[in-house]
N, C-alpha and C positions, 0 to 999 in steps of 0.2 A: 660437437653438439649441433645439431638442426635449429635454426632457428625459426622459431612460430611467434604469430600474432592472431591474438583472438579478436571478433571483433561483433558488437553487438550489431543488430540488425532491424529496425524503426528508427527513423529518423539519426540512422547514421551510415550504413549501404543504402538504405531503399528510404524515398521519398513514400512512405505506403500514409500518410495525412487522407489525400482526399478518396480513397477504397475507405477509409474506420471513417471517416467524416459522410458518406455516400450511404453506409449501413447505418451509421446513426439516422439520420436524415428521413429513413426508409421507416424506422420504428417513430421516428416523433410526427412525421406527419401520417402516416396512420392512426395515430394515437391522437392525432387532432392539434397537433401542437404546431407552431411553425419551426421552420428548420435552422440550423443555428447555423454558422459560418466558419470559415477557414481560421479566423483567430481567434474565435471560441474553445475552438477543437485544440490548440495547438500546446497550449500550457497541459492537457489532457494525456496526449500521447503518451503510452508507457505507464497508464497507472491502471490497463486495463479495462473491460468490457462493464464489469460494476461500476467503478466510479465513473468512468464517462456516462452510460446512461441514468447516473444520481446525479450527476452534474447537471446536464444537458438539458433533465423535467426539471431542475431549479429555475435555471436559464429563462424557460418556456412559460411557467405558470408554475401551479403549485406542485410540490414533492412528492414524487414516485411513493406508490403503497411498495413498502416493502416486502407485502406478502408475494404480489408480481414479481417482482426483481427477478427469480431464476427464469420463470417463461419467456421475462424478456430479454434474458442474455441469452437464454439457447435462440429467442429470433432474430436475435441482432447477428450474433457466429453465424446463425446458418444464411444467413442475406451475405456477411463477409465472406464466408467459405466460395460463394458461390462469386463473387465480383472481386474476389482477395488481388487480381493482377490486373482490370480493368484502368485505372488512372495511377497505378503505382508504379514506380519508375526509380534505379539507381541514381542516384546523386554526380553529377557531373563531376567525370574524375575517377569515379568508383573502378569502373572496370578496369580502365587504363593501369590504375593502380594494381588490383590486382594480380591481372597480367605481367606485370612486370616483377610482381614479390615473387609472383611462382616460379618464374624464370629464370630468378637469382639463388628457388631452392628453399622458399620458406617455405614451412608448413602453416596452411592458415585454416583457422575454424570461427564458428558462429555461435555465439554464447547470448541465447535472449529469453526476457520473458515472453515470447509470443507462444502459445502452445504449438508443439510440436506436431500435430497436424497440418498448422496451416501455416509454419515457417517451412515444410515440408510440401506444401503447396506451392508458395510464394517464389521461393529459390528456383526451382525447376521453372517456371512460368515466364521467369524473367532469363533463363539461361546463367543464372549466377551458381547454383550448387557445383560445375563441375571444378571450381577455381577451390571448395574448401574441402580439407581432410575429414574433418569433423562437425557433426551441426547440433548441436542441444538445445531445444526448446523447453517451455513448461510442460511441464508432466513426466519426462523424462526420467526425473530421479524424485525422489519426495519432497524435496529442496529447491528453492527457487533463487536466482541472482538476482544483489548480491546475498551471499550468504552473509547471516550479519558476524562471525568471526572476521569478516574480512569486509565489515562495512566502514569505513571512516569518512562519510559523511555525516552533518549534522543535520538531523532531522529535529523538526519544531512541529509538537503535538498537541492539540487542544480538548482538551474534556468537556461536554458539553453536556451536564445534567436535563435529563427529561422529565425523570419521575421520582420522589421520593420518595423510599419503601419504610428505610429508619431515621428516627432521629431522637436519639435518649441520651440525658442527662444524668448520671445519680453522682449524688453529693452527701447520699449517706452512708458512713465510716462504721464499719465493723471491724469488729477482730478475723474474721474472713473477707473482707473488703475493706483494706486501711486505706485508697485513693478513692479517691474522686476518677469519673472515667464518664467518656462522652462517643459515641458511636453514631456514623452517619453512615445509610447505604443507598444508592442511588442507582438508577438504569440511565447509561451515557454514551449521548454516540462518542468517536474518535474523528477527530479531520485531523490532518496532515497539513501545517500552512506553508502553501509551494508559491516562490513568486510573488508571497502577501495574498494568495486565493486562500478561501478552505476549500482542503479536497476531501469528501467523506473517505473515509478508510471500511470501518462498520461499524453500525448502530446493535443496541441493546444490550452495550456490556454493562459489568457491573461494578461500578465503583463503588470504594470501602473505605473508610477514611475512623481511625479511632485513639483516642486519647486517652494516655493513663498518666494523672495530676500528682507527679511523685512528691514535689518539690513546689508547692505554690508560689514563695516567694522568691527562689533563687531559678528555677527552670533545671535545674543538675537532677539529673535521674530520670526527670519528664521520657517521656513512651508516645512516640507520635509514628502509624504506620499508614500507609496510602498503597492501594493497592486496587488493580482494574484484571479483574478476569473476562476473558473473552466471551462472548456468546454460543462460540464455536465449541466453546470448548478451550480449557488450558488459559494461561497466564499472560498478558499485557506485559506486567510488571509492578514488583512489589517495592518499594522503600522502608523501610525501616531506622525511625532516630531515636536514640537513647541518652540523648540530653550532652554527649561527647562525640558519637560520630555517628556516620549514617551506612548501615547496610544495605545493597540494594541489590536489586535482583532485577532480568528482563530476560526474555525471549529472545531476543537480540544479542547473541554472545558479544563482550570486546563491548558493550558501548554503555557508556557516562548517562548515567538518568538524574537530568538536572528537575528537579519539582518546584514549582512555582504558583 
């Protein structure tokens, strides 16, 4: 059997920090803001084109209109695309290394979320594509790394209510309605906390939060479910407890939805 190593490619072959930090730079002082710096940027890298530029206006002053957000990621890509190899540079080591895997007969590939345009820019620019068999960027498949079947890191998400829509109480018992039941619905961004940062994920989903009073005094039977669907479209992730255990469901195949 052939042995292969895949291997991602920001801030692990290629130093590419000050080209996304250059394009950032290029939209914020345009946009009147001052420019933010090299250990600003750096907890950033790898969460993509949206959350650095919602990072970045927090950084600056006050928070990006989300209505902008797409204009200004197609400006920021199209400043990267065009400076994508200007100060980006393999990591001391890099080549040597790879040179050497090839010549022992490994097969090696590049597995990133950078879209596949401009990891298809980048590699040639620096003379790195012709050392890999394979290069897979974003877009490439409808799926992006990691896929979460095969995520086992722990991720720490924060709900952050903006607006709320419901909020009912009923406490009157029928023979069609023998509990008691409480519903709450709210529009909430998502952050991600990386490092002790929040990193926004995205704003406007909608969280659901409702209660059914089975069991007043013992809690045995109680109906508690939480659940955030996307903005986009499609499911966050749901919980479900029924007073003995907890159903849960996410987007995210293979992984533990702890609620807190």
């Amino acid at each position: 059997m052939t042995p292969a190593l895949i291997f991602d490619l920001d801030g692990t072959l290629v130093d590419t920090a000050p080209d996304l930090l250059g394009a950032l730079n290029a939209i914020l002082i345009r946009e009147g803001r001052r420019p933010v710096d090299h250990a600003d940027l750096r907890h950033l890298v790898g969460y993509g084109a949206r959350t650095m530029l919602s990072e970045a206006f927090k950084m600056t002053g006050e928070a990006m209109d989300d209505a902008r957000l797409p204009n200004l990621i197609d400006e920021y890509i199209d400043h990267y695309r065009r400076h994508v190899a200007v100060a980006s540079r393999p990591f001391p080591g890099v080549e040597e290394t790879l040179a050497a895997l090839k010549a022992r007969g490994f097969k090696l590939g590049v597995l990133t979320n950078k879209p596949q345009e401009l990891t298809d820019l980048l590699l040639p620019a620096l003379d790195l594509d012709r050392y890999f068999d394979a290069i897979h960027g974003a877009g490439r498949y409808s799926y992006n790394k990691p896929d979460g079947s095969t995520d086992t890191k722990l991720h720490h998400y924060r709900l952050k209510s903006t607006s709320i829509s419901v909020l009912a109480v009923n406490t009157a018992l029928t023979a069609s309605h023998p509990y008691a039941t409480a519903q709450f619905s709210s529009k909430a961004n998502v952050v991600e906390l990386v490092n002790g940062v929040e990193v926004s994920i995205e704003g406007n989903d909608i969280m659901q939060l409702n209660l059914t009073d089975v069991s007043p005094t013992s809690g045995v039977g109680d109906i508690l479910s939480v659940s955030v669907q996307r903005s986009k479209g499609g499911l966050w992730f749901s919980s479900n407890w029924d007073g003995a255990k907890t159903v849960e469901k996410t987007i995210l195949p293979g992984g533990n939805l702890s609620v807190k």
